[in-house]
Structures are given as C-alpha cells and as structure tokens.
N, C-alpha and C positions, 0 to 999 in steps of 0.2 A: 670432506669437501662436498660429496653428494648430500648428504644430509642441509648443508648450509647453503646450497644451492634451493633445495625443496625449498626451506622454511622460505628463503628469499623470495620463490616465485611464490608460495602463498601470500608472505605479507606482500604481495604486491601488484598496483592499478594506477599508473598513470594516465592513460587516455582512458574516460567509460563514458558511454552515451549515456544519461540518466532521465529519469522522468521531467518532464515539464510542467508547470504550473498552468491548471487548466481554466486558473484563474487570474488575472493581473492584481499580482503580489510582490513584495519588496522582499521577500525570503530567498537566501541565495540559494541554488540548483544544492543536492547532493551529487558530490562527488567524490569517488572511494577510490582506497590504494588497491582493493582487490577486486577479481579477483585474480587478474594478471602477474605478472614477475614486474612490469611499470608502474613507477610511481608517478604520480600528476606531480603539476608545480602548482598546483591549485594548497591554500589553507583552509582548516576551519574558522569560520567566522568568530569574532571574539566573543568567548563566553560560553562559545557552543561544545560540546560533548560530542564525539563520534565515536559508537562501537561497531568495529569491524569484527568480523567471527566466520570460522567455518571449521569444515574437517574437510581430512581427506585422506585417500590412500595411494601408494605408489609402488611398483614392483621392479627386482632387477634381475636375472636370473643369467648365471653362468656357470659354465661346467659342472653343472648338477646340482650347484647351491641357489639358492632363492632367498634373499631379503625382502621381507613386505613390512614398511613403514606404515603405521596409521595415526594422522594425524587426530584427536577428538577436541581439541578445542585450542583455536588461531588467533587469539583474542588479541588487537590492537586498539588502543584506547588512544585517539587525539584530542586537545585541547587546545582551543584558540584563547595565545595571551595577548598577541597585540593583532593588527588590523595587517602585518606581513610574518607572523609568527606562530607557530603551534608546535607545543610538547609531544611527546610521544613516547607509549607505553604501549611493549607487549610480550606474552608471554604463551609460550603452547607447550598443551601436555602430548607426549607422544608415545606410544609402543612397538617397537621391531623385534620380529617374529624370523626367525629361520628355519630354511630346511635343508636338505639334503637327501636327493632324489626323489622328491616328493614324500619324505618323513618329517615331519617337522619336529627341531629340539626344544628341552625343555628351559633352554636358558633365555627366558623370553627380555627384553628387556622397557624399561616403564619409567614415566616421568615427566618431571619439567624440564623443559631447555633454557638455556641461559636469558634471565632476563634483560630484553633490548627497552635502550633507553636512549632517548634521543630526538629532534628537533627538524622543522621543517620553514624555511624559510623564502615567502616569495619575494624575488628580483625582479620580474620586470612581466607587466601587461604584456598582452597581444598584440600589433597593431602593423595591420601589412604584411608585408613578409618577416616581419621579427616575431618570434614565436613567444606564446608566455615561459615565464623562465621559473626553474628555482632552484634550492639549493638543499639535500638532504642529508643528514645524518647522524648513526646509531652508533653507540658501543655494547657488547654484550657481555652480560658480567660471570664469568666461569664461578663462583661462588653460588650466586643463587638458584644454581641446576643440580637437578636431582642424580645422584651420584653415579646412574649409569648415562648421563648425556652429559657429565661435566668434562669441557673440552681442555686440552692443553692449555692452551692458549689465550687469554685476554682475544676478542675478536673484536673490529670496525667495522663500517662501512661507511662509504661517501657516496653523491652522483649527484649531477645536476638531472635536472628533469626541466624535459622542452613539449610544449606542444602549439601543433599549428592546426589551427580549421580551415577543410577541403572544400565542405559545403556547410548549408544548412542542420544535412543527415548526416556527417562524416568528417573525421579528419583521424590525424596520424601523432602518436607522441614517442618519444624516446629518450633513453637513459643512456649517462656516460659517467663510469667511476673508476671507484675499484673496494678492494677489500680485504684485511690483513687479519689474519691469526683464526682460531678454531681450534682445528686437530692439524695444521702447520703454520707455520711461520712465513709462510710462502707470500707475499703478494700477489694480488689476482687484477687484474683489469678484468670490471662488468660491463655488459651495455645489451640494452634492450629495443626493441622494434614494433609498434604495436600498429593497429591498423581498428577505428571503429566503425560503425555505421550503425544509425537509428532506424531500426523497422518500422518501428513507430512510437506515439511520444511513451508511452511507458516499457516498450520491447525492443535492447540493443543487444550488436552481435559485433566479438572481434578475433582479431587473428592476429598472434604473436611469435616472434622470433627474439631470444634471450641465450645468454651464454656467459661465461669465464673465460678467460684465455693468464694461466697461471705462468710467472716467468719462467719458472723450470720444471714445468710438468705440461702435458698436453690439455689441449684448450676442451670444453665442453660446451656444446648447442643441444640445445633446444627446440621446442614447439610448443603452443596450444593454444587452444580455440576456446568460446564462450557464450553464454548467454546471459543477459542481465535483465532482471523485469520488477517494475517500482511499483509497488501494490501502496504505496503512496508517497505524498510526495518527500516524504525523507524516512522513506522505510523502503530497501532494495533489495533481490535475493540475486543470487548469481550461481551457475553449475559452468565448469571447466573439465575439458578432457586435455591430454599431451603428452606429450613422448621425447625421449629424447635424440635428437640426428646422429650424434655421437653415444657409445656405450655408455650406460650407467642407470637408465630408465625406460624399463618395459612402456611404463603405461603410467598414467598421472588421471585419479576422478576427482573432485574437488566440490563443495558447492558451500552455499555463507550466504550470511546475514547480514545485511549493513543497517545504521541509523543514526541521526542526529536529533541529539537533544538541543534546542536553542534556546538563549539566554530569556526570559521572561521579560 
C-alpha cells in the first residue's frame, strides 16, 4: 500500500501555478499532474504530447529496519484526443534497498512497476463558485512489471478532480476517489487537498495534504510542499519535499521535468 501511495503522490498535480505567456498568444498555459499527489481536471489540448518525468526518494525506518525507495524515472505520457479528453501512459523504474541497524542487505530489489493505463476527462468549466470539474482514471497491469514489483492484484484507481481560483496569484484544488487492488484486495477511499500561489509569472509554490483511508485497515496522511519554475513557456521543473502525518514515511525528495509538445 505504501509503495502505491508513493507512485500516486508522484504521478500527481492537480492545482500548479505555471508560467504565463509573456506575450499575447492563443497557446494554452501548461499545466501538469506533478508534482503533487493532485490531479488537475485540466486536459491536454488536442493533438498535444505531455511528458511528465522525475525521480525521487523516500525513507521509512522502524525497529531498526530501514526501507529506502528510489524512484529514477516517473514517466507519464498524455495525449489530447478530443477537445474534453486525453489518454494516459505511465510507467516508473524503481529500486528498494534495505537495512537492518544500519547494515544494509544484499537483496536489493529493481525494476518496472505496473504499467498505468488510463483516461482523463473534462466535465465542466469554472465559472463562479462552481469549480472546474473532471473525471480521472487508471488501471494497472500486474503483468507488465518487473518480477520483484509484480503486485497481487489487478489495481484501479478513480477521482474526480475540482479546482477553484482564489485570486489572480492563487487558488485551491482537490481530489475525491478511491482505489482497489495492488498487494490487496482491500478498497481504499483517496482524496487530496492542495493549496497554490504564484510568486511570480514563472515561479510557483504549494502546499499539500493527501491520504488513504482503507475500509479495514487504518487510514494514511500525508504532507508536502513545492516549488515549480517554467524556464519556458511549456517546459517546467519542479522539486518536492514530505512526510508522512501518520507512520510509513520518514521523508519524501522529489523533483521533474515537465513539457508539451503541440500539434503543428
């Protein structure tokens, strides 16, 4: 479950303050699923390419044992087919490392995890207090992962994705799902809490609260913070720190790459 929790909060950016056009153009803003655990209800435009990408690493350490996850490559590829619709591909290689009292053993383990496959679909503009709306969702295929991250389980996941502008510089979006199967069978209720604000037109910062709440197992929260800075106007990097409120995560570093390719 922690493991599927990580990947989640890496694939994911609902609300990002992102660069502005510092010229009057009809190209729409980028805007990325990372590098938050929030998806937007924003698509990509039809025809366009987005690759998302980072690493990262994560630690958990209890009665003397230590798991450290390292993410090296978070690759989410979207595809705008129609004018409220975009495809979705992604796949991460990953390595977890153990120890015990500060020895580390030799059974390291290395790979690909399941590849997510799945759909992004927007419902409804902004407009007043109704927030933009949308509708997300992945299945992950236990077959195409590398034999130490092939999970039990066939996995899902659903959520809509809401967001509303505060200001100008700032607004708030969030997530409400859930998500079945991995390494159980268990259903999970997700949901996310994001919070942005633009420093300035190419330098934004957010702050996020994200969790699980499993119907027979105890719930798991989160945190993490960020910064995003558009070195143009659809090329964006992002670094992430967080921790988890409840047991399971020391410490969360993170940082990626985003960009769109657009239809000629």
């Amino acid at each position: 479950m922690k493991k599927s929790i990580i990947i989640i909060c890496l694939l994911g950016l609902s609300f990002k303050v992102t660069a502005q056009e510092t010229q009057t153009t009809s190209i729409p803003d980028l805007v990325t699923d990372r590098p938050d655990a929030t998806e937007s209800p924003t698509v990509v435009p039809v025809g366009s390419l987005q690759v998302e990408t980072g690493a990262f690493t994560t630690s958990f350490e209890e009665n003397g044992v230590k798991e450290e996850v390292f993410g090296y490559n978070t690759a989410l590829l979207r595809y705008g087919i129609l004018k409220n619709l975009e495809l979705r591909v992604g796949w991460n290689f990953e390595e977890v490392q153990r120890s015990v009292n500060g020895n580390k053993l030799d059974n390291v383990q290395s790979g690909l995890s399941p590849l997510l496959f799945g759909a992004k679909i927007a419902i409804a503009q902004e407009k007043g207090w109704f927030p933009e709306m949308g509708l997300i969702g992945h299945i992950f295929l236990p077959f195409t992962a590398s034999a130490d991250f092939k999970p039990a389980f066939t996995a899902a996941d659903f959520r809509f994705a809401f967001n509303h502008t505060l200001s100008e510089r700032s607004g708030i979006a969030y997530n409400l799902g859930g998500q079945l199967g991995g390494e159980s069978a268990e259903f999970a209720y997700i949901y996310t809490l994001s919070y942005g604000y633009s420093i300035t037109d190419k330098l934004g910062a957010y702050v996020e609260l994200y969790g699980d709440l499993p119907e027979d197992s105890s719930a798991n929260h989160f945190w993490d913070a960020g910064l995003t800075y558009a070195i143009a106007p659809l090329i964006q990097l992002d670094a992430t720190i967080g921790q988890s409120i409840t047991e399971g995560q020391d410490f969360l570093l993170s940082a990626g790459v985003s960009f769109r390719i657009d239809k000629k």
